[in-house]
N, C-alpha and C positions, 0 to 999 in steps of 0.2 A: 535539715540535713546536718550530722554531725563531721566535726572538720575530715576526720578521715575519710569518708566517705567522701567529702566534696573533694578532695585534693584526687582521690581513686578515677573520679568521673571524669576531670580534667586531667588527668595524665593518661587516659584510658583516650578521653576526645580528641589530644592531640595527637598522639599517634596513628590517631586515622587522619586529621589533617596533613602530616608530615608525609604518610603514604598517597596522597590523593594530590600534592602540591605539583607533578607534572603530569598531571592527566589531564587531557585534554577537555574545554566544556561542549555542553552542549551544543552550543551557539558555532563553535569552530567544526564539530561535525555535521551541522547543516549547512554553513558557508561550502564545506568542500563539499558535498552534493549540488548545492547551488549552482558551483561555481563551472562543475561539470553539465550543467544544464544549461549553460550560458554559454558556451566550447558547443554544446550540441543544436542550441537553439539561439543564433545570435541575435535572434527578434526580441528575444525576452532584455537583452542588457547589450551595451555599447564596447564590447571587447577590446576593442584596439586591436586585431590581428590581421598582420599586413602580409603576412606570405605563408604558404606550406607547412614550409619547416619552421617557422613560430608556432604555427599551430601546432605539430608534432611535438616538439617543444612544452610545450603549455598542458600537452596531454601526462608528458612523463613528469614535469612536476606533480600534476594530479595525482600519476601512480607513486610518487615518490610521497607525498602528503599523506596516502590511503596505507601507504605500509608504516610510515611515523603512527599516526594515529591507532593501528593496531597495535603496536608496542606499548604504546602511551594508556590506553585505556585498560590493558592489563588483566582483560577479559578470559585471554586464553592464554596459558602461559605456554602451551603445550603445541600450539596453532605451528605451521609455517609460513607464517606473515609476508614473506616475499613470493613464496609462489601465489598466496592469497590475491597478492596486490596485482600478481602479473597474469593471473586468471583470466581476474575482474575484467581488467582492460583490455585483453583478446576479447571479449564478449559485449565490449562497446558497440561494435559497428552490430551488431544482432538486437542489442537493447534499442540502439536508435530504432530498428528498422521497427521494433513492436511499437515504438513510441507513435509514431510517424501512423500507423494500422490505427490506432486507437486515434489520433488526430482528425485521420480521415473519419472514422466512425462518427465521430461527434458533427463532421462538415455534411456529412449524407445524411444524419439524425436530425439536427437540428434547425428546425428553419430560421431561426435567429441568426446563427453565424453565417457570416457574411465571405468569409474569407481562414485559410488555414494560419497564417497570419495572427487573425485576431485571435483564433484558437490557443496559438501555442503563447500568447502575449497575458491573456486576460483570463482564460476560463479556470478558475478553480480544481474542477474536475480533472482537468487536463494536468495541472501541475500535481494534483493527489496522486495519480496515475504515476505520473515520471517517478517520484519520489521510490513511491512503491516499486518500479521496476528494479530501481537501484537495490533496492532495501531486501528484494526477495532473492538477487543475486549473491549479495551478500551473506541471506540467512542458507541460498544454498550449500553456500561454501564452510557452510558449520562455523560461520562469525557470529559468536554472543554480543550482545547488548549493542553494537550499532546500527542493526536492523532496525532495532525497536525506537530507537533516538530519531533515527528520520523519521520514521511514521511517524511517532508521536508527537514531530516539529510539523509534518503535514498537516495535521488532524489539529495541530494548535493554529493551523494559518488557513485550513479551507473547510473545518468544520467536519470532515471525511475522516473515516478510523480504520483504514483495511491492517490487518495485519502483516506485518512484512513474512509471515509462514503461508497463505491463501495463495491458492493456484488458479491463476489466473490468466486465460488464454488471452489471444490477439484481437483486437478490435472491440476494446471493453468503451463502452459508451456510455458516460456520466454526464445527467443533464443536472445542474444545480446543485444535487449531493451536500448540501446539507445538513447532519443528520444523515449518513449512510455509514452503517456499522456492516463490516464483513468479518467475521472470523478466523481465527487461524487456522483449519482445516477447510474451510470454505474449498472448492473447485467448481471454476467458470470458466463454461467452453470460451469457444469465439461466438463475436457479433452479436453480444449480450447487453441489453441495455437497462439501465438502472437509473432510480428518479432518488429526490431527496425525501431523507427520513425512511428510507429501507434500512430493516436488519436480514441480515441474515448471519444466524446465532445459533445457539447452543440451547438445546432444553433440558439441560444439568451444568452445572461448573463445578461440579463434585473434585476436587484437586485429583484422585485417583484416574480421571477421566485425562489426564496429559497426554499428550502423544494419540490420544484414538481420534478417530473420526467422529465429528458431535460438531460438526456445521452441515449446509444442505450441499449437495450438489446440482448446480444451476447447466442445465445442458445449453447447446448451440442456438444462435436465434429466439434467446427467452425475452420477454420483456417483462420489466415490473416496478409496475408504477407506485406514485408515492405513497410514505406511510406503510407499506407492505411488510409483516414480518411471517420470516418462514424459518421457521426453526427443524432443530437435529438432527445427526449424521447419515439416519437413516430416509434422510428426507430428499429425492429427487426430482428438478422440475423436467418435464421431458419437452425435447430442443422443438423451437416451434410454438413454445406454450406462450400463452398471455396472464399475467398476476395482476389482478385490478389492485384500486387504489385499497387502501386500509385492511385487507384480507390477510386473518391469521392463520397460517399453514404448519401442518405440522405432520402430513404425510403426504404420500408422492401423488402427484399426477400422472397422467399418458403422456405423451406428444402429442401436438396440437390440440392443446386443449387450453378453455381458457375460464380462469377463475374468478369471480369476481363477490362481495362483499353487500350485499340488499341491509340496507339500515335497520330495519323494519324488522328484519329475525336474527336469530342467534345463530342461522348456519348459513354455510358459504355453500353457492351454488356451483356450479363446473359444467360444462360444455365442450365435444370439439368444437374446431374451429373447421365450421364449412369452406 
């Protein structure tokens, strides 16, 4: 590299350090998701909160934390970051209550759990979930790049990749979900439940494909066990349906119907479900 050029590269680098010097990391915007998980679910961590109005308290530093952090990451320069902040937090007590749907989901699904409790303390899926609740409020509210930071802090700590644009109704039921890829167009009714190593994805990433529909729509009461991939936008499961384990989809079913994957041949068989 000739001197001119080195000296261009470093004078060109810091100037992006020098812009980037009060942005907030990664790390400080999943602590304040966390921390708001901890305010909603005090089983998960030891709060200290001795009355009411501390708690109310503790919430408006959170809102006051969520509109710093919007200035700081410099995402949108154009946003209105305080109504942004004071949205979000009207829409608290409505997220708890989906949090809380999706808890119970898991307590009626799984035989394993013992208690709601251990639910909201231990289970992976349950914390992927939260995460994602926060993250798709956020990306409603036309906030760049901090949707995608939480997911992507989830997806580094339980192994799950939903993205924070997928619609995602109430009482989503994640057993294990390791390895479960949902898309950003993805739409999933209520009392849906999903095993680890599902996709459900895209049968093009064509960059021109942004903004369209090119994930599946999973109707009410589906279930689909693990290893399952169903792909693209034009792909519906109908409510009621069953996706066995390892079955590749890639066009729609009925309702009540159920699909499942025979080792032995290269096609997938379908049945209602008597």
């Amino acid at each position: 590299m000739h001197l001119s050029d080195k000296n261009s590269f470093y004078n060109d680098l810091f100037l992006k350090h020098l812009e980037a010097q009060d942005m907030p990391s990664n790390k400080r915007i999943a602590d304040w998701a966390r921390n708001i998980l901890y305010l909603l679910f005090p089983e998960r961590n030891t709060t200290g909160i001795k009355s009411v109005t501390q708690l109310e308290e503790s919430f408006q530093l959170s809102e006051a934390e969520l509109y710093e952090l919007l200035l700081k990451t410099k995402a949108c320069s154009e946003c209105n970051n305080a109504l942004i902040a004071d949205t979000f937090y009207k829409r608290i007590p409505e997220l708890y209550r989906i949090m809380l749907t999706d808890a119970q989901a898991i307590m009626d699904g799984d035989p394993a759990a013992n208690s709601i409790r251990e639910i909201i303390r231990t289970y992976p899926g349950f914390t992927a979930i939260c995460i994602y609740r926060l993250a798709h409020e956020l990306f409603n509210l036309g906030v760049p790049l901090l949707p995608r930071i939480l997911t992507e802090y989830a997806h580094s700590k339980t192994g799950i990749d939903i993205h924070p644009g997928a619609q995602i109704d109430e009482y989503l039921y994640i057993d294990h979900g390791t390895g479960l890829v949902i898309g950003e167009t993805c739409i999933i009714g209520k009392h849906v439940k999903l095993y680890q190593g599902v996709t459900l994805g895209a049968l093009s990433v064509d960059k021109i494909l942004a903004g369209v529909q090119r994930h599946p729509i999973i109707e009410d009461h589906v279930i689909i066990y693990a290893g399952a991939t169903i792909l693209g936008g034009n792909t519906t499961v109908g409510h009621h349906s069953i996706i066995g384990g390892n079955v590749w989809l890639t066009s729609s079913v009925e309702p009540y119907t159920t699909v499942y994957h025979q080792p032995n041949s290269k096609f997938i068989d379908t049945k209602p479900i008597s």
